[in-house]
PANU-451355 format. One record per atom (N, C-alpha, C): residue number from 1; x, y, z; atom name. Coordinates in Angstrom, 2 decimals. Each point is the difference from the previous one (the first is absolute). Layout:
<nodes>
+-----+---------+---------+---------+----+
|   i |    east |   north |      up | at |
+-----+---------+---------+---------+----+
| NUM |       X |       Y |       Z | CA |
...
+-----+---------+---------+---------+----+
</nodes>
This chain:
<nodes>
+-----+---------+---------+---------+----+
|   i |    east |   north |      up | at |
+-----+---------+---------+---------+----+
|   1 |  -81.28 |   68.74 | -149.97 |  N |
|   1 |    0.69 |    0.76 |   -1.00 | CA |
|   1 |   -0.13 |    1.49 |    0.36 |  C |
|   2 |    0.87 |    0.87 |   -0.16 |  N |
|   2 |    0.23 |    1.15 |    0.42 | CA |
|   2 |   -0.34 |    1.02 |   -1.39 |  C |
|   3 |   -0.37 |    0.94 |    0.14 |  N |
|   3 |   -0.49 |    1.00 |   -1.04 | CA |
|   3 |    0.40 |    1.09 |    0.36 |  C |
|   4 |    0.96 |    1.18 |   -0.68 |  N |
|   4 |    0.66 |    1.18 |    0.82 | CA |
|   4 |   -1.55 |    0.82 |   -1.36 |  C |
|   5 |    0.04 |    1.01 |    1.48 |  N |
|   5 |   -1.13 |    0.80 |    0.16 | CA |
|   5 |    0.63 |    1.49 |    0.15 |  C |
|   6 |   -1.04 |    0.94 |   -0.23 |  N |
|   6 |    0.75 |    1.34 |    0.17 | CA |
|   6 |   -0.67 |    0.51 |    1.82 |  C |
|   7 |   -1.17 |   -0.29 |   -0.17 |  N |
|   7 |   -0.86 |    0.36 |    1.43 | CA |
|   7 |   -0.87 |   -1.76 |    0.12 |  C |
|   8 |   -0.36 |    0.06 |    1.04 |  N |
|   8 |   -0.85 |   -1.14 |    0.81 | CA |
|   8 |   -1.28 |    0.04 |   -0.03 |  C |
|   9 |   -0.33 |    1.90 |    0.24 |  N |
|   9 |   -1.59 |    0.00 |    0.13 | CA |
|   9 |   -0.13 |   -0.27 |   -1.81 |  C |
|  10 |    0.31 |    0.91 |   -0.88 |  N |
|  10 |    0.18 |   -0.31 |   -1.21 | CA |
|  10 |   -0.42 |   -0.88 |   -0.92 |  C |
|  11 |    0.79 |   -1.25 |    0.35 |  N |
|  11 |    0.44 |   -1.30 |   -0.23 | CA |
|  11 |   -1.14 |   -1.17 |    1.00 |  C |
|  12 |   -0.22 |    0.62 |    0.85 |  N |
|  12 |   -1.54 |   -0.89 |    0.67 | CA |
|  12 |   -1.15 |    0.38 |   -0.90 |  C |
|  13 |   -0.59 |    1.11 |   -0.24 |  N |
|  13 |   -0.56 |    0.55 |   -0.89 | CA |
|  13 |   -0.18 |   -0.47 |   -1.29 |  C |
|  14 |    0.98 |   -0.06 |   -0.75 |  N |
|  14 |   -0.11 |   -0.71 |   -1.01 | CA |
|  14 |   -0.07 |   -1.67 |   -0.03 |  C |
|  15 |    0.66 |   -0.42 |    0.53 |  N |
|  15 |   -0.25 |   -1.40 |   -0.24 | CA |
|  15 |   -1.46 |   -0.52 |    1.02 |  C |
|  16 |   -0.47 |    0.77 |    1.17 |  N |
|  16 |   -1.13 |   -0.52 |    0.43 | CA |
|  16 |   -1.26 |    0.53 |   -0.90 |  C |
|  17 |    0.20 |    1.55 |   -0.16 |  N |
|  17 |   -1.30 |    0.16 |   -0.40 | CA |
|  17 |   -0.14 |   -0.09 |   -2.22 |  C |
|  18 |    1.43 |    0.13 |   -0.37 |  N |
|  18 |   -0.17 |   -0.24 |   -1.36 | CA |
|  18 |    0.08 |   -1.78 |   -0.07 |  C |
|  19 |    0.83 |   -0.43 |    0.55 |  N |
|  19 |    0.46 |   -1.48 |   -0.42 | CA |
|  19 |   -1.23 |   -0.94 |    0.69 |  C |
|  20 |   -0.12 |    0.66 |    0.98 |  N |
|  20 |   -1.61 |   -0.81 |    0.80 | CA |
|  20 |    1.10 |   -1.26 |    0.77 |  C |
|  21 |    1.45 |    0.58 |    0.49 |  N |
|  21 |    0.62 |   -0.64 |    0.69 | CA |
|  21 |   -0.81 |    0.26 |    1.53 |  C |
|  22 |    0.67 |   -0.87 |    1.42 |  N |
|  22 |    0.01 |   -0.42 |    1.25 | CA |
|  22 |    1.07 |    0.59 |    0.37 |  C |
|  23 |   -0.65 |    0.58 |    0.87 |  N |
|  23 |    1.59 |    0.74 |    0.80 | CA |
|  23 |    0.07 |   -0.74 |    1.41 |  C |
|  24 |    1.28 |   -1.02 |    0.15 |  N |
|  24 |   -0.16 |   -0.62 |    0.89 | CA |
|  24 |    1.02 |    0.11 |    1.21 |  C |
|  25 |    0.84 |    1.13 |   -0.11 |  N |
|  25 |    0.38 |    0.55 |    1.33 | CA |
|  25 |    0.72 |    1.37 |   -0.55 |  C |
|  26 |   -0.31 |    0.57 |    1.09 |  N |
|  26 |    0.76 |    1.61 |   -0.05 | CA |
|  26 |    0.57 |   -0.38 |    1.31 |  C |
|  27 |    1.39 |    0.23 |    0.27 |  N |
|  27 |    0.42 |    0.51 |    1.44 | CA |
|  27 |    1.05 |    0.82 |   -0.04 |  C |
|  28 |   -0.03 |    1.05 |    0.90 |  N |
|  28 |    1.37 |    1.30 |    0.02 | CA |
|  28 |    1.19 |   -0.84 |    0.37 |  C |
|  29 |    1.05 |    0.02 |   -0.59 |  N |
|  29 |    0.95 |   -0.35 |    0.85 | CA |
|  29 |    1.63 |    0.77 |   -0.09 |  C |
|  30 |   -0.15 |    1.40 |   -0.63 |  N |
|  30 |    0.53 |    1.28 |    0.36 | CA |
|  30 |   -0.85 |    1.19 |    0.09 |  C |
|  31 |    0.37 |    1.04 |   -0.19 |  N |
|  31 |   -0.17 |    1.65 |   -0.22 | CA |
|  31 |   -0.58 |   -0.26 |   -1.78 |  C |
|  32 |    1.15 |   -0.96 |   -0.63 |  N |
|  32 |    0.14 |    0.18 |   -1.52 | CA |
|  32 |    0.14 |   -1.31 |   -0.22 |  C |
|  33 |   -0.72 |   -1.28 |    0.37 |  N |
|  33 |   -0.02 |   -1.37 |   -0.73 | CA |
|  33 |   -0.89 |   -0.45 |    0.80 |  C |
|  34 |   -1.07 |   -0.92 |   -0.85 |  N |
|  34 |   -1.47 |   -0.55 |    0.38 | CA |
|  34 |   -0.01 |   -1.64 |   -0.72 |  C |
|  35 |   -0.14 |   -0.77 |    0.41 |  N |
|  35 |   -0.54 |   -1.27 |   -0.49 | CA |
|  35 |   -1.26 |   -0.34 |   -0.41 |  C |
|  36 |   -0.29 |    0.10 |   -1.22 |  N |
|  36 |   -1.20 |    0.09 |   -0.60 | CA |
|  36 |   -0.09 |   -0.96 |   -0.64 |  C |
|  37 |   -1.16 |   -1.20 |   -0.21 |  N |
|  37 |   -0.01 |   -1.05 |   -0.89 | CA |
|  37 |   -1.36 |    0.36 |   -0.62 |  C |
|  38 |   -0.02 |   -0.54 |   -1.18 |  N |
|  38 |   -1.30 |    0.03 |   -0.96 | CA |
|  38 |    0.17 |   -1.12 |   -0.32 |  C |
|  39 |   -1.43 |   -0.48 |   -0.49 |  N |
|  39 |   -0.37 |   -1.41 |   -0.69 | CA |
|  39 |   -0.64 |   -0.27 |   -0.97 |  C |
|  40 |    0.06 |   -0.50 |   -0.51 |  N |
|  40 |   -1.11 |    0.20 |   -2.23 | CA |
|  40 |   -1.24 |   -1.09 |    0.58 |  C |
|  41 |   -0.06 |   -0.73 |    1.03 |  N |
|  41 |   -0.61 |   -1.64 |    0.26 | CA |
|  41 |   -0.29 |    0.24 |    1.85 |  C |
|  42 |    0.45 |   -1.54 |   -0.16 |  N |
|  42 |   -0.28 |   -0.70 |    1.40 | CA |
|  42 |    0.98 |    0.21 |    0.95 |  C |
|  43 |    0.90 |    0.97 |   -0.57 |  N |
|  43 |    1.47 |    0.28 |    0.98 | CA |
|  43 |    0.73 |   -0.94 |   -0.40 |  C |
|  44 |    0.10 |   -1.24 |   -1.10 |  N |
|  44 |    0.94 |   -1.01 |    0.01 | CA |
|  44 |    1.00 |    0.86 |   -0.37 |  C |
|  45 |    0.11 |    0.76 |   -0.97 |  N |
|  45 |    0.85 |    1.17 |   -0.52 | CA |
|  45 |   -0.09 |    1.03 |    0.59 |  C |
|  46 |    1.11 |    0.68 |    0.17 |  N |
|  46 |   -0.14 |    1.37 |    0.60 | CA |
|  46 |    1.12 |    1.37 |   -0.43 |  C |
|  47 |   -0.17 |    0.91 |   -0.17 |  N |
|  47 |    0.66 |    0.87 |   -0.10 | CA |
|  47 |    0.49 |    1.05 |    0.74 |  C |
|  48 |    1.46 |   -0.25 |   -0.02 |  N |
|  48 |    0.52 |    1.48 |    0.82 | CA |
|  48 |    0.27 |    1.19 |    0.00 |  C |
|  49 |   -0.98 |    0.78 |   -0.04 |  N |
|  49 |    0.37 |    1.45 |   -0.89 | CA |
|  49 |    0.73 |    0.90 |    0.99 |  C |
|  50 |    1.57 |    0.27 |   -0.43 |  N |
|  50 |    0.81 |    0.53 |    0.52 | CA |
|  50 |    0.64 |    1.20 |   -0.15 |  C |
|  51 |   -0.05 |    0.72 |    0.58 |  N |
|  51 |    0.21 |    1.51 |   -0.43 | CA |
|  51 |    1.40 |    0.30 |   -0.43 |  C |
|  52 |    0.30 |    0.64 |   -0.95 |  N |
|  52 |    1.44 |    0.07 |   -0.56 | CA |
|  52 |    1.04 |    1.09 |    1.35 |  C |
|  53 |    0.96 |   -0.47 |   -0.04 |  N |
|  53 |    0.89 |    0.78 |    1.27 | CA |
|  53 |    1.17 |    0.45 |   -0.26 |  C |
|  54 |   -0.01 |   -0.08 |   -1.63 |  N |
|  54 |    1.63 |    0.75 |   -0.32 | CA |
|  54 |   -0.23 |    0.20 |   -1.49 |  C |
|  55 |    0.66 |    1.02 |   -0.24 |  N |
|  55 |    0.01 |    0.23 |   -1.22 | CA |
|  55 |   -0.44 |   -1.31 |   -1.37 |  C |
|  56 |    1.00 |   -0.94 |    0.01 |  N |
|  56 |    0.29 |   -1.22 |   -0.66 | CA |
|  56 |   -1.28 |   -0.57 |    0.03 |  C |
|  57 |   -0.74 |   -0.08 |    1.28 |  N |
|  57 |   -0.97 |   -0.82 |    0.19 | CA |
|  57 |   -1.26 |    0.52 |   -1.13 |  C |
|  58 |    0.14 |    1.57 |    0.46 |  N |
|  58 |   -0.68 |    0.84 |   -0.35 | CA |
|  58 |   -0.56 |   -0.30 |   -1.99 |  C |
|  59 |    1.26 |   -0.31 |   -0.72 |  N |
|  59 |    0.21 |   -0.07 |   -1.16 | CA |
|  59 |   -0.37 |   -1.42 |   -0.38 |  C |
|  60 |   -0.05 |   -0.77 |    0.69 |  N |
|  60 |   -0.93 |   -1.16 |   -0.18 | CA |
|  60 |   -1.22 |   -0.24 |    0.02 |  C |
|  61 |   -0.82 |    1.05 |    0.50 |  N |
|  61 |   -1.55 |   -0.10 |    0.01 | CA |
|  61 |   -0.48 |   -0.16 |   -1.20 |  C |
|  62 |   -1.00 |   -0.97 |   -0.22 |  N |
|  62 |   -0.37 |   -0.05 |   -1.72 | CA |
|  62 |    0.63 |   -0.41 |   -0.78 |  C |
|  63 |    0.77 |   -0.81 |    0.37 |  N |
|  63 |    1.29 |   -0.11 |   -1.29 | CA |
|  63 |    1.09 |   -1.41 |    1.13 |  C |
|  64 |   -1.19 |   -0.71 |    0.63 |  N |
|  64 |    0.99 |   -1.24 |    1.09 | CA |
|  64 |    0.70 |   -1.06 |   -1.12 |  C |
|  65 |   -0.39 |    0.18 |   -0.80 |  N |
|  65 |    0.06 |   -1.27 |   -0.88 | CA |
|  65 |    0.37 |    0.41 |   -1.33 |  C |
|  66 |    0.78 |    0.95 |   -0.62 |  N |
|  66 |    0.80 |    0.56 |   -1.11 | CA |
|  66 |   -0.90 |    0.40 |   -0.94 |  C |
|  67 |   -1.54 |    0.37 |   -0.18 |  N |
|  67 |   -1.05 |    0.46 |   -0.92 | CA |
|  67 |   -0.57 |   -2.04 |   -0.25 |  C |
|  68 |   -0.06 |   -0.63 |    0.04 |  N |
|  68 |   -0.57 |   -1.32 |    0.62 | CA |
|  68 |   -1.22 |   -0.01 |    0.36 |  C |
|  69 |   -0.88 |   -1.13 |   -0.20 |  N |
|  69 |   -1.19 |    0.00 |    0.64 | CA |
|  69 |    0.82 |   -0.53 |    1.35 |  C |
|  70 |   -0.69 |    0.03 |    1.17 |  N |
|  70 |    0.56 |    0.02 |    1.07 | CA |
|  70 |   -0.52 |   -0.89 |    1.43 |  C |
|  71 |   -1.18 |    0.16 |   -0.32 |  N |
|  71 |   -1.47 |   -0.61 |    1.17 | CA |
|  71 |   -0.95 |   -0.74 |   -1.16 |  C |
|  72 |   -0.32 |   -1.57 |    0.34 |  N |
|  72 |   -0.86 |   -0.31 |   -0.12 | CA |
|  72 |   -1.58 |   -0.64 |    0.67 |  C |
|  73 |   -0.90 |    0.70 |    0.06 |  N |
|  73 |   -1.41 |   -0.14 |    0.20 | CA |
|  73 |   -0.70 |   -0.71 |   -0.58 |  C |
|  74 |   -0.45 |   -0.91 |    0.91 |  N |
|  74 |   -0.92 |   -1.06 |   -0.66 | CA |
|  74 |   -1.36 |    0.02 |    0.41 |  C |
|  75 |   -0.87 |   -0.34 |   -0.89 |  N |
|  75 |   -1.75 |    0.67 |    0.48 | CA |
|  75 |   -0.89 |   -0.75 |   -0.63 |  C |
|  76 |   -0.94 |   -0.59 |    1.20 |  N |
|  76 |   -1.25 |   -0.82 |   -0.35 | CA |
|  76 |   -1.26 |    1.08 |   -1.34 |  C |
|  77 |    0.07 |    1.26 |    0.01 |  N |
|  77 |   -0.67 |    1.06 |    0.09 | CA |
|  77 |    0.77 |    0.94 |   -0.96 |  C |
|  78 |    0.55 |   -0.55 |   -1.23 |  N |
|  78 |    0.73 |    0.96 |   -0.80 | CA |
|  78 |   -0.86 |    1.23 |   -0.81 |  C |
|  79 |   -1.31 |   -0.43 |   -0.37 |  N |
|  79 |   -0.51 |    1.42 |   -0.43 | CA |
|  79 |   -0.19 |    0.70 |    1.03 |  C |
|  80 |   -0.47 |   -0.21 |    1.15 |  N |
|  80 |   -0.39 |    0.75 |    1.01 | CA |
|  80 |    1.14 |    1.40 |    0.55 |  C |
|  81 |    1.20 |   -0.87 |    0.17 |  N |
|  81 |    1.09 |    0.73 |    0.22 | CA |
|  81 |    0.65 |    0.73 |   -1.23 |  C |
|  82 |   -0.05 |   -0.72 |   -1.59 |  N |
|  82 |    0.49 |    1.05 |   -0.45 | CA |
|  82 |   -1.49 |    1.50 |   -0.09 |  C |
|  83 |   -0.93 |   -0.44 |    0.14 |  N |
|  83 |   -1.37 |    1.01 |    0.33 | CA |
|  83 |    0.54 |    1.27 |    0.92 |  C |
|  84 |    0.37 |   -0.60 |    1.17 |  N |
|  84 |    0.41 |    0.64 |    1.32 | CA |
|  84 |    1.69 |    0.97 |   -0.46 |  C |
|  85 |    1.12 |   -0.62 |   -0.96 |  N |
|  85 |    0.75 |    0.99 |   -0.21 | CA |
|  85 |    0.04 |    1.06 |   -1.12 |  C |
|  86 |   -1.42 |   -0.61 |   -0.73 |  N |
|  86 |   -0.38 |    1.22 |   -0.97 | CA |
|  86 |   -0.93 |    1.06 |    0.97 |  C |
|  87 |   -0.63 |   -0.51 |    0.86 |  N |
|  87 |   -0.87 |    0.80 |    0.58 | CA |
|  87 |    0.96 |    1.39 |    1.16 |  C |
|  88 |    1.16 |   -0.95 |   -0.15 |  N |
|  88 |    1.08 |    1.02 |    0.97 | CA |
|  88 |    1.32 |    1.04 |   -0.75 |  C |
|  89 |   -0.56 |   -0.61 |   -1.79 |  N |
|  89 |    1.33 |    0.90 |   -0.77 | CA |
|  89 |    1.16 |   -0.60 |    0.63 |  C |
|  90 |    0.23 |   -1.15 |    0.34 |  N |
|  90 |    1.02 |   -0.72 |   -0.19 | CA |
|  90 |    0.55 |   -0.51 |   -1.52 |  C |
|  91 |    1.28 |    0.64 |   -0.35 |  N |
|  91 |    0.32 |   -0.37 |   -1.37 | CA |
|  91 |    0.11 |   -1.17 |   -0.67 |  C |
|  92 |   -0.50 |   -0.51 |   -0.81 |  N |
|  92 |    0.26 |   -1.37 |   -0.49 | CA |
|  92 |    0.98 |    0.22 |   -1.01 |  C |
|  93 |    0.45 |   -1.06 |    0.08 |  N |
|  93 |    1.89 |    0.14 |   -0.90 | CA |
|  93 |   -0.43 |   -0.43 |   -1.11 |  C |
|  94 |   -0.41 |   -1.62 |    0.50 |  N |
|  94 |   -0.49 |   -0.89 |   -1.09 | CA |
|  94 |   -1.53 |   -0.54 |   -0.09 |  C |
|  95 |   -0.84 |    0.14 |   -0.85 |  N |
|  95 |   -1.28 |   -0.22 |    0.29 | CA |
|  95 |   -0.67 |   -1.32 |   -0.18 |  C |
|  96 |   -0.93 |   -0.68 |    1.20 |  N |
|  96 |   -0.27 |   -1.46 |    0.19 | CA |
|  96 |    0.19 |   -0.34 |   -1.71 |  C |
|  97 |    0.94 |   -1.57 |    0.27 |  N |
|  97 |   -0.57 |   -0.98 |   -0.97 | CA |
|  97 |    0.58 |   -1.19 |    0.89 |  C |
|  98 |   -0.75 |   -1.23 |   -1.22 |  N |
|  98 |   -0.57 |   -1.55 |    0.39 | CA |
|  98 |    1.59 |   -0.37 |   -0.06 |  C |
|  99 |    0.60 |   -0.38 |    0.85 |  N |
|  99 |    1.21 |   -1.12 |   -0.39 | CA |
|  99 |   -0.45 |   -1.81 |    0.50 |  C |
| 100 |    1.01 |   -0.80 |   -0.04 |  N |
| 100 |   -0.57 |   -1.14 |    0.21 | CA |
| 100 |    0.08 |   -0.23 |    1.27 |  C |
| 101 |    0.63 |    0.92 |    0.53 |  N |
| 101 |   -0.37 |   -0.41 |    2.22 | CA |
| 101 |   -0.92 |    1.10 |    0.46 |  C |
| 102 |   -0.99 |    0.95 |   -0.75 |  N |
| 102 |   -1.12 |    0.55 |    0.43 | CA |
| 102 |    0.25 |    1.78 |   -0.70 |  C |
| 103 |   -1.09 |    0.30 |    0.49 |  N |
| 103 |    0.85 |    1.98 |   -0.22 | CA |
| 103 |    0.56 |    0.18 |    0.41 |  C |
| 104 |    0.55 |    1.48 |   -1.04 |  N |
| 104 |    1.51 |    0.41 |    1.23 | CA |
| 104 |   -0.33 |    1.74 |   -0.76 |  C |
| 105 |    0.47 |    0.76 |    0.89 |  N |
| 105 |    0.22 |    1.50 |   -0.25 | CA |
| 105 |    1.21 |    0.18 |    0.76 |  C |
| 106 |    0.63 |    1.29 |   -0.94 |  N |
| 106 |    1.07 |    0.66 |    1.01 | CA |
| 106 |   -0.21 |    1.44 |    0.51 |  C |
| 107 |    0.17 |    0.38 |    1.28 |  N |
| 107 |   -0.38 |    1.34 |    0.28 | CA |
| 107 |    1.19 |    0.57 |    0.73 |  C |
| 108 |    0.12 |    1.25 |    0.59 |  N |
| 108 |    0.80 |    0.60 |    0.64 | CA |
| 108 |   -0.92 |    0.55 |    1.43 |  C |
| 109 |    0.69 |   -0.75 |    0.86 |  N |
| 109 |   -0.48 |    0.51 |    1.47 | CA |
| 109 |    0.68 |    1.68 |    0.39 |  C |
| 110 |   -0.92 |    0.68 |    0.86 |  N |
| 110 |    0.43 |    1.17 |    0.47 | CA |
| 110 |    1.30 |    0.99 |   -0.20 |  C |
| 111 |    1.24 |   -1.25 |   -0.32 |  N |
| 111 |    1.43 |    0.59 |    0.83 | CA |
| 111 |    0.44 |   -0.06 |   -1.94 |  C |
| 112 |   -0.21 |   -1.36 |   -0.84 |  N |
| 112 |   -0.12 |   -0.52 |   -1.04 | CA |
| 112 |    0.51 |   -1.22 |   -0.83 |  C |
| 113 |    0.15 |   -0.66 |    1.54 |  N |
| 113 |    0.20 |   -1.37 |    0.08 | CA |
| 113 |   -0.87 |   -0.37 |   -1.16 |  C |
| 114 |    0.57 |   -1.16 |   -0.53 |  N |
| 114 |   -1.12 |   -0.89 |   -1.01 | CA |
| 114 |   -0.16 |   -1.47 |    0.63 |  C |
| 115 |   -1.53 |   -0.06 |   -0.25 |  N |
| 115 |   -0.42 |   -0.84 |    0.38 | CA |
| 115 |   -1.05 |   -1.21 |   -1.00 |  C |
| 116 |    0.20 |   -1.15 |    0.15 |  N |
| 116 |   -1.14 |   -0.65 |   -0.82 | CA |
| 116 |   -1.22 |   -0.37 |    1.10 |  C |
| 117 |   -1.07 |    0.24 |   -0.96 |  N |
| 117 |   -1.23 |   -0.10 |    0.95 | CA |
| 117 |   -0.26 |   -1.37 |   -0.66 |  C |
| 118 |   -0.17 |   -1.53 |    0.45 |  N |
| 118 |   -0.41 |   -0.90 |   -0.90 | CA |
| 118 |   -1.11 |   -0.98 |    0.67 |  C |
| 119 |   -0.57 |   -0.55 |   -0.52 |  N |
| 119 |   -1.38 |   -0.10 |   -0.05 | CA |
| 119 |   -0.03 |   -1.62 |    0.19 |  C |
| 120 |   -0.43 |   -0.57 |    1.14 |  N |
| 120 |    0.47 |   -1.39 |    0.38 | CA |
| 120 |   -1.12 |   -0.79 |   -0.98 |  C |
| 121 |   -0.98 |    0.54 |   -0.86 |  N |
| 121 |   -0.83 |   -0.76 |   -0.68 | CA |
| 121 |    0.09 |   -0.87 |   -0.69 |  C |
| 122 |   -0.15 |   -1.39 |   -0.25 |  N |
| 122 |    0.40 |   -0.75 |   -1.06 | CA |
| 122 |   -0.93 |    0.47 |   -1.71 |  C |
| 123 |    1.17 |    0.08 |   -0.72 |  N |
| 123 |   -0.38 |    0.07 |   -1.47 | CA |
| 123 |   -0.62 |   -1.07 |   -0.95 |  C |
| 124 |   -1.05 |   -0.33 |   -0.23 |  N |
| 124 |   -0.30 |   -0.90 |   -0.75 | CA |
| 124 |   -0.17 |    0.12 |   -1.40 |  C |
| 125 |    0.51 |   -0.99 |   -0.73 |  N |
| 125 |    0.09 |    0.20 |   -1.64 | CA |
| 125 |   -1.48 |   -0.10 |   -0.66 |  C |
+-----+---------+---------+---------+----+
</nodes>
């Protein structure tokens, strides 16, 4: 999945050192376009953070998905991580609660994509 980005170093930055993403390839392949993948896991998923190259593109950053939650994250480790995006002033939209397929929060990544952070835990009654 592709993610339009404004910068690369930027956008590595945030999702490695706020998201506690994997950055699993950088390679140049202009002056002005780089192939960059990030990963939330084991690399089964991966992300393409792509630098915007025209105006249009430009106006899509933060906004891929019409104000929408947009990305969903799934996590063995849901206090931990929502711990880690309070600890980074990452905004929370919506604040953890229990639904019947585990926690869920909504936040806004860097650019202000929304995202659910949800919590693979089983709920017991």
């Amino acid at each position: 999945m592709a993610l339009v980005v404004d910068d690369y170093d930027r956008a590595i930055g945030y999702y490695t050192q706020v998201l506690g993403f994997t950055l699993v390839h950088d390679e140049v392949l202009s002056e002005t376009k780089r192939w960059v993948l990030v990963s939330p896991g084991d690399g089964s998923c991966q992300l393409l953070l792509a630098k915007a190259a025209s105006t249009i593109q430009e106006q899509a950053i933060g906004n891929q998905s019409g104000g929408r939650v947009f990305l969903f994250l799934h996590t063995n480790t849901f206090d931990e991580d929502h711990a880690r995006l309070l600890a980074h002033q990452v905004e929370i939209v919506r604040p953890p609660e229990v639904m019947p397929y585990g926690k869920v929060l909504v936040f806004k990544d860097l650019y202000g994509n929304l995202w659910d952070l949800i919590g693979k835990e089983v709920i017991q009654d």
